[in-house]
TIMAR-498248 format. One record per residue (C-alpha): z, x negated, y. Coordinates in steps of 0.02 Angstrom, whole numbers, plus 32768, in hexadecimal, padded with zeros to 4 digits. Layout:
BEGIN
ZXY;...
This chain:
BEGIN
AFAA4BC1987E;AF2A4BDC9911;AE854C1A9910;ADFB4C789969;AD814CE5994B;ACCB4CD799BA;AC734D7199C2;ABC54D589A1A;AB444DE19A28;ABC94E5799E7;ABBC4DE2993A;AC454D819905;AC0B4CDB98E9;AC454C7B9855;ABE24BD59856;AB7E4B8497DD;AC0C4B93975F;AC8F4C1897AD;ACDC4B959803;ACDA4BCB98B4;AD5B4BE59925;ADC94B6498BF;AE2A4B159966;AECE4B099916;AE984A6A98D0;AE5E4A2C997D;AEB5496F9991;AF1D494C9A35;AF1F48A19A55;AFD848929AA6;B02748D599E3;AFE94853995E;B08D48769902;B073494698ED;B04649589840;AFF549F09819;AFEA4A5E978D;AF344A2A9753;AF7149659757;AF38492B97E0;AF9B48EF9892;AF9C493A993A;AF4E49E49924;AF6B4A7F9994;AFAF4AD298FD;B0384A4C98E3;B0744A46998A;B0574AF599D8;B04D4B8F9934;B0EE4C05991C;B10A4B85988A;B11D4AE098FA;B18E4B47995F;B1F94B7798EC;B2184AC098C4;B2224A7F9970;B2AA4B0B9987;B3074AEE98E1;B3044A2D9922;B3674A7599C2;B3E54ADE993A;B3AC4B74992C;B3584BBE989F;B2C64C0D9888;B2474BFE97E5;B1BC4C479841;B13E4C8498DA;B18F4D2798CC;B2384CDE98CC;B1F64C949976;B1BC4D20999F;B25B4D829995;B2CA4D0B99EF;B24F4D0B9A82;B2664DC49A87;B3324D999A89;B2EB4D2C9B2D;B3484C979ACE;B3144C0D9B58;B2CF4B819AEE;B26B4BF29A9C;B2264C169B2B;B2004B659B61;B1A54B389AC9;B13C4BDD9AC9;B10A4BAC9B6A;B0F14AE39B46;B0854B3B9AA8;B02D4BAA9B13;B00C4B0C9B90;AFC14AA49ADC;AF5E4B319AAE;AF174B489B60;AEEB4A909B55;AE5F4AC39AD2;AE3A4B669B1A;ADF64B0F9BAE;AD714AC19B3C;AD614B509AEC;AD404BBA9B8F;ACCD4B349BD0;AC5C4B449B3C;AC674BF99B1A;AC5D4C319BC3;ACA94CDE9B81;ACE64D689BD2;AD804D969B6A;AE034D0E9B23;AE504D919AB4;AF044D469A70;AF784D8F99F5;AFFC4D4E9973;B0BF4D549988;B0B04CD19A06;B0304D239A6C;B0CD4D609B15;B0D94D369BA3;B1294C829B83;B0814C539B1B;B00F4CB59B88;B05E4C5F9C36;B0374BB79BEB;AF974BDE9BA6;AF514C339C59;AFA64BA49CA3;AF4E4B129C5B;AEAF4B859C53;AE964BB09D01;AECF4AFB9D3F;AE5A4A8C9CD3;ADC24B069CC0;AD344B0B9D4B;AD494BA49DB4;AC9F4BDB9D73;ACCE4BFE9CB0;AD634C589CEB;AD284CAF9D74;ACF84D589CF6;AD764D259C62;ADF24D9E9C2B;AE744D479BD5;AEE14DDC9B94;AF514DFE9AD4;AF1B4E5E9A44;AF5C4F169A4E;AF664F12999D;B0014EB59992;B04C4E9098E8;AF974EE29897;AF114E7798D1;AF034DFA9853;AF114E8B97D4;AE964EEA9820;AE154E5E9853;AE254E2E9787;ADF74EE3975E;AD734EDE97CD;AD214E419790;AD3A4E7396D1;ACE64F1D9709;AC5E4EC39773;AC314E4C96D7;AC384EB39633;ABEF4F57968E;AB6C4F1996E0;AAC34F5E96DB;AA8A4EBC9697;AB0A4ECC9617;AAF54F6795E3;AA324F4895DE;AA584ECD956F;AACC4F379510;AA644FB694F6;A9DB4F4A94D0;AA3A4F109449;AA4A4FC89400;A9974FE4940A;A9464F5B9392;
């Protein structure tokens, strides 16, 4: 899938439900006929993830089952791997430009086994050719160092963050006292 995380204030902010950040399920008007995973038509996910990938590419005889699949035959430089990763990257940069325009931030942080220089080309090059000069001007748009880890590690964090909290374990220990 495709996601993102918004961290403001040094917070990561989840919404009014935990939805935030959700932009895999973005429509693109020019692919009606994408169905994505959650049922729906013409979301980032369905046309731009490691999944849709895989499918494009198993459409074009090869074979892989998944992103990392993907991900491996764009380390073998196999060429339309290549192309889609950076068609992806190009689809995904379509939404980071509303994304960026809204945010303002300063980092675009990306990571996920499509996150090479195919992916990242097209992203930068959408990004920096549709967005206004001014919410680029400071943005970093760089990958995760954390490579294969970061969704493991971001899911520690956030299970750490919510049941060890010191309003949790207020309430915890509130519980102990009565």
């Amino acid at each position: 899938g495709i996601g993102a995380g918004v961290v403001i204030g040094n917070q990561v902010f989840r919404g009014v439900d935990g939805g935030a950040g959700d932009i895999g399920h973005i429509r693109l008007h020019d692919r009606p006929d994408a169905l994505c995973m959650c049922g729906s038509y013409g979301c980032l996910a369905a046309v731009a993830s490691g999944r849709a990938l895989a499918r494009d590419l198993t459409e074009l005889g090869l074979q892989p089952t998944s992103g990392s699949d993907v991900r491996r035959l764009l380390a073998e430089g196999q060429p339309d791997a290549i192309r889609l990763a950076r068609d992806a990257g190009r689809r995904a940069g379509e939404v980071l430009v509303t994304v960026v325009a809204l945010l303002n931030p300063g980092v675009l942080m990306l990571a996920g086994d499509l996150s090479g220089v195919p992916f990242m080309t097209g992203v930068r090059e959408l990004l920096y050719q549709r967005a206004m000069p001014r919410t680029t001007a400071n943005l970093q748009v760089v990958t995760s160092r954390l490579g294969d880890h970061a969704g493991l590690i971001g899911a520690a964090s956030m299970v750490v963050e919510i049941l060890y909290s010191p309003a949790r374990a207020d309430m915890r220990l509130a519980r102990l006292t009565v």
